[in-house]
Structures are given as structure tokens and as C-alpha cells.
N, CA, C and O atoms as CSV, one atom per row, in Angstrom:
chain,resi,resn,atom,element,x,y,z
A,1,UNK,N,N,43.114,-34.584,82.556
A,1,UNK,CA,C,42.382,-34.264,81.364
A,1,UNK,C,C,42.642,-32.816,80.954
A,1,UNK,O,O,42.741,-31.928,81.802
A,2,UNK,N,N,42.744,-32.607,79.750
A,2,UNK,CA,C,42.939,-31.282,79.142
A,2,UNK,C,C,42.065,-30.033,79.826
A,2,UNK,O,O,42.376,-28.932,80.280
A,3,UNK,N,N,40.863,-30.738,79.674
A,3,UNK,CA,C,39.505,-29.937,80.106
A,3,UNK,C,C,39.818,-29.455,81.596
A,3,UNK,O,O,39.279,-28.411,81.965
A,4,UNK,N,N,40.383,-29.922,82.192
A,4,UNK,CA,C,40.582,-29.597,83.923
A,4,UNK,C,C,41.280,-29.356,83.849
A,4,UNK,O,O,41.169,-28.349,84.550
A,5,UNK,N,N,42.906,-29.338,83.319
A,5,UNK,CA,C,43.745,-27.906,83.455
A,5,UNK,C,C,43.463,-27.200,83.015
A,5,UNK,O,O,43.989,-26.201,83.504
A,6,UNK,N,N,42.638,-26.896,81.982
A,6,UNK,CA,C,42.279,-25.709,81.192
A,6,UNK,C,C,41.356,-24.837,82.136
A,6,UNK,O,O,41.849,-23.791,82.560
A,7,UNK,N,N,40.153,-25.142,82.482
A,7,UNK,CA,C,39.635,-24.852,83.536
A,7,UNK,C,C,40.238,-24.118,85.230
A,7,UNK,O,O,40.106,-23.062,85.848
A,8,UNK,N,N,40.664,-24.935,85.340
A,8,UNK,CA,C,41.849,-24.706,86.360
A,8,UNK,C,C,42.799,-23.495,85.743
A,8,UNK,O,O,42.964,-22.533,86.493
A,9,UNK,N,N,43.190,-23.471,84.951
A,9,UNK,CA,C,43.885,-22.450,84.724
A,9,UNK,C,C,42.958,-20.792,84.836
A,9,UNK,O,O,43.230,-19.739,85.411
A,10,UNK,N,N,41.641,-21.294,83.868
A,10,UNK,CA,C,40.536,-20.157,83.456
A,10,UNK,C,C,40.111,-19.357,84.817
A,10,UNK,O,O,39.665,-18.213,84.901
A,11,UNK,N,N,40.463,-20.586,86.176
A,11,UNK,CA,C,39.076,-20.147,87.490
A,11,UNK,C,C,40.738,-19.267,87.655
A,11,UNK,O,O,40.684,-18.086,87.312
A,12,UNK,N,N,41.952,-19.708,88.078
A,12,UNK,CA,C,42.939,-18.525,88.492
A,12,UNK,C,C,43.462,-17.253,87.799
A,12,UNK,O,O,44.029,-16.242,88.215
A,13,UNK,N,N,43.027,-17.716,86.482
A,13,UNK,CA,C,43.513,-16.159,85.561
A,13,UNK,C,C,43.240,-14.937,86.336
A,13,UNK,O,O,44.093,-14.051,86.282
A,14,UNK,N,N,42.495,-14.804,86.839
A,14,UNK,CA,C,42.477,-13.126,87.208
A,14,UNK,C,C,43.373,-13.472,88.774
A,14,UNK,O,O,43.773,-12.398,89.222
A,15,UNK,N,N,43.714,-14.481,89.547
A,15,UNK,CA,C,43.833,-14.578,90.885
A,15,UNK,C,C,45.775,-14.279,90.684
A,15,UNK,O,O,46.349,-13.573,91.513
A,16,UNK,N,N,46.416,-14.810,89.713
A,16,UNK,CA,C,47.798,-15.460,89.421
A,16,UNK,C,C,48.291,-14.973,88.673
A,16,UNK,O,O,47.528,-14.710,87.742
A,17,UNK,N,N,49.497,-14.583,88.493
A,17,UNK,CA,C,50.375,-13.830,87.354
A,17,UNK,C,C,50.794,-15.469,86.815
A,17,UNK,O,O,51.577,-15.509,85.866
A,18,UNK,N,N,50.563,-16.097,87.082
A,18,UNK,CA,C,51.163,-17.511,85.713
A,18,UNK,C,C,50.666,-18.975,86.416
A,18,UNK,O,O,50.657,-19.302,87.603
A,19,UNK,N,N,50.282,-19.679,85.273
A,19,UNK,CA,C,50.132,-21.301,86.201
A,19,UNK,C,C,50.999,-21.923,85.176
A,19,UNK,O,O,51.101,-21.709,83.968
A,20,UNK,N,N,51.701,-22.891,86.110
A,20,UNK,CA,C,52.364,-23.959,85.809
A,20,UNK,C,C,51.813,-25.163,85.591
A,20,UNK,O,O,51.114,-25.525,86.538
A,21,UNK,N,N,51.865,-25.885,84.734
A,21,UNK,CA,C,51.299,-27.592,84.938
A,21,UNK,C,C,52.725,-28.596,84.102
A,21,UNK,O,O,53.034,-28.766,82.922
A,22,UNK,N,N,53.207,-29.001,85.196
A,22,UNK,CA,C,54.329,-29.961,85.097
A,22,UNK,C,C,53.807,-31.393,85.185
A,22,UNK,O,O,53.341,-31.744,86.270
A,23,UNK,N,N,53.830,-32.321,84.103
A,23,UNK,CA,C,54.017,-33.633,84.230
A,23,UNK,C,C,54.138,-34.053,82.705
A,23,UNK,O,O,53.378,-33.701,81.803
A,24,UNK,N,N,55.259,-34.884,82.600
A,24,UNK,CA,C,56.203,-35.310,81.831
A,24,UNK,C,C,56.162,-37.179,81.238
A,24,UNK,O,O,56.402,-37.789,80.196
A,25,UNK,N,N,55.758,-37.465,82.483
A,25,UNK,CA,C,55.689,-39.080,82.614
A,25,UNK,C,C,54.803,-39.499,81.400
A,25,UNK,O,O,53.828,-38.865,80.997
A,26,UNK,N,N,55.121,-40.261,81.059
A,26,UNK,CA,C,54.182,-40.989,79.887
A,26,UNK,C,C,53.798,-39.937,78.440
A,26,UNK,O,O,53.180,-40.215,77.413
A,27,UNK,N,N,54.292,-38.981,78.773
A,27,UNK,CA,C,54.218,-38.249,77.296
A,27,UNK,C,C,55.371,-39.006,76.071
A,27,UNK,O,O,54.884,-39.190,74.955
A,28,UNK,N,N,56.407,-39.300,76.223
A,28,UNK,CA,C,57.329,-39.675,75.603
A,28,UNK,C,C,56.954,-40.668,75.274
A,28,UNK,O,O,56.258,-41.353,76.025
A,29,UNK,N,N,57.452,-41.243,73.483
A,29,UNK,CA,C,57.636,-42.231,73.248
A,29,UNK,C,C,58.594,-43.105,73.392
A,29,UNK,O,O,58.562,-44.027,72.576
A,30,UNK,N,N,59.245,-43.116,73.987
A,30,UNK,CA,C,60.674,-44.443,74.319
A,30,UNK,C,C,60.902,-43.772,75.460
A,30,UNK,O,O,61.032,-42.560,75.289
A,31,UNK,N,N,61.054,-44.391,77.260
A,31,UNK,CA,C,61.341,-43.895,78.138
A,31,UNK,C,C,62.644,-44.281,78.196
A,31,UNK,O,O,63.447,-43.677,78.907
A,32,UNK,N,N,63.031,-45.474,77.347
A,32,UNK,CA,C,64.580,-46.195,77.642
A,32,UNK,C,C,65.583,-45.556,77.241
A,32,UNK,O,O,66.627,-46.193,77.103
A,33,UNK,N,N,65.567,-43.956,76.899
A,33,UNK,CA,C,66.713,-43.542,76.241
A,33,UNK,C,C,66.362,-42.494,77.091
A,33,UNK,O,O,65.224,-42.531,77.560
A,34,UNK,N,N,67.198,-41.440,77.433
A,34,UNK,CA,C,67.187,-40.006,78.053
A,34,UNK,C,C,66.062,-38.909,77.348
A,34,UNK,O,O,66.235,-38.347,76.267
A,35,UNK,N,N,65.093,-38.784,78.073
A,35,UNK,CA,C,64.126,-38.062,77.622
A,35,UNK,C,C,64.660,-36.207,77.094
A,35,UNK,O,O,65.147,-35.481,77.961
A,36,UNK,N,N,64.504,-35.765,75.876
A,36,UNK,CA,C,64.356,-34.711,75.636
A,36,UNK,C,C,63.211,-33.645,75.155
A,36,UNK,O,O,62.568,-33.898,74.136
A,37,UNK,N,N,63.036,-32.792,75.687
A,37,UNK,CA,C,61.655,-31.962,75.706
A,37,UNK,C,C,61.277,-31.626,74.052
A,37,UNK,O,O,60.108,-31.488,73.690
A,38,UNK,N,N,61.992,-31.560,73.477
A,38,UNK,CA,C,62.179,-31.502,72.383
A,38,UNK,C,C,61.149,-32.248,71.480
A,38,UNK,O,O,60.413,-31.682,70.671
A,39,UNK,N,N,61.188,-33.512,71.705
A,39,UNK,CA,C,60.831,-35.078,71.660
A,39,UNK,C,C,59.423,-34.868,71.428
A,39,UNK,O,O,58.673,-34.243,72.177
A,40,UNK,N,N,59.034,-35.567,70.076
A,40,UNK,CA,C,57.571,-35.464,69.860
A,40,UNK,C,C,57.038,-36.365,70.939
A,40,UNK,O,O,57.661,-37.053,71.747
A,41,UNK,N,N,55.583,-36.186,70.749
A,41,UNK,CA,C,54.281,-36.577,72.123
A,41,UNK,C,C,53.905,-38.106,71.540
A,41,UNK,O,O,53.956,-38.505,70.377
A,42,UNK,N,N,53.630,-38.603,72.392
A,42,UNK,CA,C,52.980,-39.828,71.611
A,42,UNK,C,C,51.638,-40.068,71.268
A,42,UNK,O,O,50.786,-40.035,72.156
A,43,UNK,N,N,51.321,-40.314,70.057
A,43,UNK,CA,C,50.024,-40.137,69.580
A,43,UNK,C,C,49.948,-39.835,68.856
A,43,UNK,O,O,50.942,-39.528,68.198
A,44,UNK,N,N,48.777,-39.693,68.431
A,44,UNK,CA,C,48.039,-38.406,67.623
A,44,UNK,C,C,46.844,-37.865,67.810
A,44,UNK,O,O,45.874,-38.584,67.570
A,45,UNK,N,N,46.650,-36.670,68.215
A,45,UNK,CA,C,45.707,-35.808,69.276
A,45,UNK,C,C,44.683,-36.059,68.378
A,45,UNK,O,O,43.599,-36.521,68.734
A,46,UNK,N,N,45.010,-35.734,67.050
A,46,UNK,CA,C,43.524,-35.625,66.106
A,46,UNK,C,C,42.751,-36.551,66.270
A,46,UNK,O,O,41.616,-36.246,66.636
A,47,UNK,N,N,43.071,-37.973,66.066
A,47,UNK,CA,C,42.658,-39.164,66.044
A,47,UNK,C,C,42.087,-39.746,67.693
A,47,UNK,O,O,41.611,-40.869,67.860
A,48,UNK,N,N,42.209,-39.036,68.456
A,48,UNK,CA,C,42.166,-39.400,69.699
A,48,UNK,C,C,40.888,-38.384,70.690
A,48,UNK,O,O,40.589,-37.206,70.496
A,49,UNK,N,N,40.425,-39.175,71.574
A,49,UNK,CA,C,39.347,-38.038,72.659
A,49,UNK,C,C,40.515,-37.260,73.127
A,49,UNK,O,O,41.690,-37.614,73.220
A,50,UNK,N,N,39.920,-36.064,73.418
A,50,UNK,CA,C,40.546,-34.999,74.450
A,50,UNK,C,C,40.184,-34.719,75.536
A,50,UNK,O,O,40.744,-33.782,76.105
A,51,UNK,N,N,39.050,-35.491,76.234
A,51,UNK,CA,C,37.840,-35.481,76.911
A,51,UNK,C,C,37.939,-36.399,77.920
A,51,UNK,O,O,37.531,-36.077,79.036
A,52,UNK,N,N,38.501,-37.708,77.695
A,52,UNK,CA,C,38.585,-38.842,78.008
A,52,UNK,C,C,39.448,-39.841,77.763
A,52,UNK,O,O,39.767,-40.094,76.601
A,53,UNK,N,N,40.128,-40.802,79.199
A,53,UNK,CA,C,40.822,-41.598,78.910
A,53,UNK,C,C,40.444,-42.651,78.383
A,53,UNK,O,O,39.450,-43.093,78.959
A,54,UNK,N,N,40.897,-43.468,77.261
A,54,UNK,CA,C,40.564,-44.531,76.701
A,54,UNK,C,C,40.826,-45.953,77.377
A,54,UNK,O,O,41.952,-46.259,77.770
A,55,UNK,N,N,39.754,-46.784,77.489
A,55,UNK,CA,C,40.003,-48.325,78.332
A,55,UNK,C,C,41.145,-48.759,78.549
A,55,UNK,O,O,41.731,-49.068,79.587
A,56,UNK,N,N,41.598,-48.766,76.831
A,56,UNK,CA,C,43.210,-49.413,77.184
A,56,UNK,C,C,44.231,-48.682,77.156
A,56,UNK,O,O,45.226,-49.127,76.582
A,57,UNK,N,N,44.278,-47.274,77.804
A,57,UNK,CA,C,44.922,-46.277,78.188
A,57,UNK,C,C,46.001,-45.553,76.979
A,57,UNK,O,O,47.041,-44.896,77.027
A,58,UNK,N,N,45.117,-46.075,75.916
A,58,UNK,CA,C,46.451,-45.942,75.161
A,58,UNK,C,C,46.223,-44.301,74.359
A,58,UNK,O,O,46.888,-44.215,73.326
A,59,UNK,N,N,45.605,-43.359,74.612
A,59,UNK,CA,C,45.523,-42.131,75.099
A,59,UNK,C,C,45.914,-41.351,75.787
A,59,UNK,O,O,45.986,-40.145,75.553
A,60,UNK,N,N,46.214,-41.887,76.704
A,60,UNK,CA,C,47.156,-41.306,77.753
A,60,UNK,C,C,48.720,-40.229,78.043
A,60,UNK,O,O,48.780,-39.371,78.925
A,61,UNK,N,N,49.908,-40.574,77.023
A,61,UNK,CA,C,50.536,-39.617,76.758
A,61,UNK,C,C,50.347,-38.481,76.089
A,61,UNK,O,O,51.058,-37.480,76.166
A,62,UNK,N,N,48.935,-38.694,75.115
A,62,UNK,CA,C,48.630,-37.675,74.052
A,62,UNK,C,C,47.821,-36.864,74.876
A,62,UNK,O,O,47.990,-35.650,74.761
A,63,UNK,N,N,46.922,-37.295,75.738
A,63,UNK,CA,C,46.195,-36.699,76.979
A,63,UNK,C,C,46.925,-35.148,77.755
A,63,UNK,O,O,46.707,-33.938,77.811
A,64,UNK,N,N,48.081,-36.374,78.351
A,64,UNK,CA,C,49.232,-35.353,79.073
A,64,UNK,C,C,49.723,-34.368,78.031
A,64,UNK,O,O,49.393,-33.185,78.109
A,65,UNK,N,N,50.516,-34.826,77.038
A,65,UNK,CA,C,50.302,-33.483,76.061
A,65,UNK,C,C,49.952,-32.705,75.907
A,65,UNK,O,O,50.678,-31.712,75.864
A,66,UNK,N,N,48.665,-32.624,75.730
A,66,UNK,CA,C,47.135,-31.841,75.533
A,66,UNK,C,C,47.357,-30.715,76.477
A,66,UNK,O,O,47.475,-29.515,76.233
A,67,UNK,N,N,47.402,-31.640,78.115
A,67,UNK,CA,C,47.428,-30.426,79.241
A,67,UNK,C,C,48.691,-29.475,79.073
A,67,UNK,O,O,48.853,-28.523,79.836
């Protein structure tokens, strides 16, 4: 969830010169072709919780995004 890396990031700010949060999986829309970072997110954040995963998960890449 957005809210917990964000957090997570907030409690190490003074501890860390930088945080990383790597994960990639399920952000992309088409996994069947060679993923480029480039590559819009799937979703649309506006329209969607930021808070929470949705039942039928279909929130989920826009989620990862978010973080």
C-alpha cells in the first residue's frame, strides 16, 4: 500500500541517506512483451483507492505504482 511505503520511508528519513522501494510485477500493462520502465502504469490512480486493495484486485498495479 502507498500509505506503508510512505510511512516507512517518513520513520527512516532522518536514520538513511536514501530508501529504495523496488517492485515492478504487476505494474505493467501487457507482461507478454518485454517490459519497459518507460511504460505507462495500469490504471487510473484518480479513479481508484490508494488506501486499499480492491476484491477483485483489479487495483493492484495502480497500487504498486502509487508506492
Amino acid at each position: 500500500m502507498p500509505s506503508v511505503v510512505r510511512a516507512s520511508a517518513e520513520k527512516l528519513a532522518e536514520s538513511v541517506g536514501f530508501y529504495l522501494f523496488v517492485s515492478s510485477l504487476s505494474v505493467y500493462a501487457d507482461r507478454s512483451k518485454p517490459m519497459v520502465e518507460a511504460d505507462a502504469a495500469r490504471g487510473s490512480s484518480a479513479t481508484m483507492p490508494d488506501d486499499r486493495l480492491l476484491e477483485d484486485f483489479s487495483n493492484y498495479g495502480a497500487l504498486k505504482a502509487l508506492c
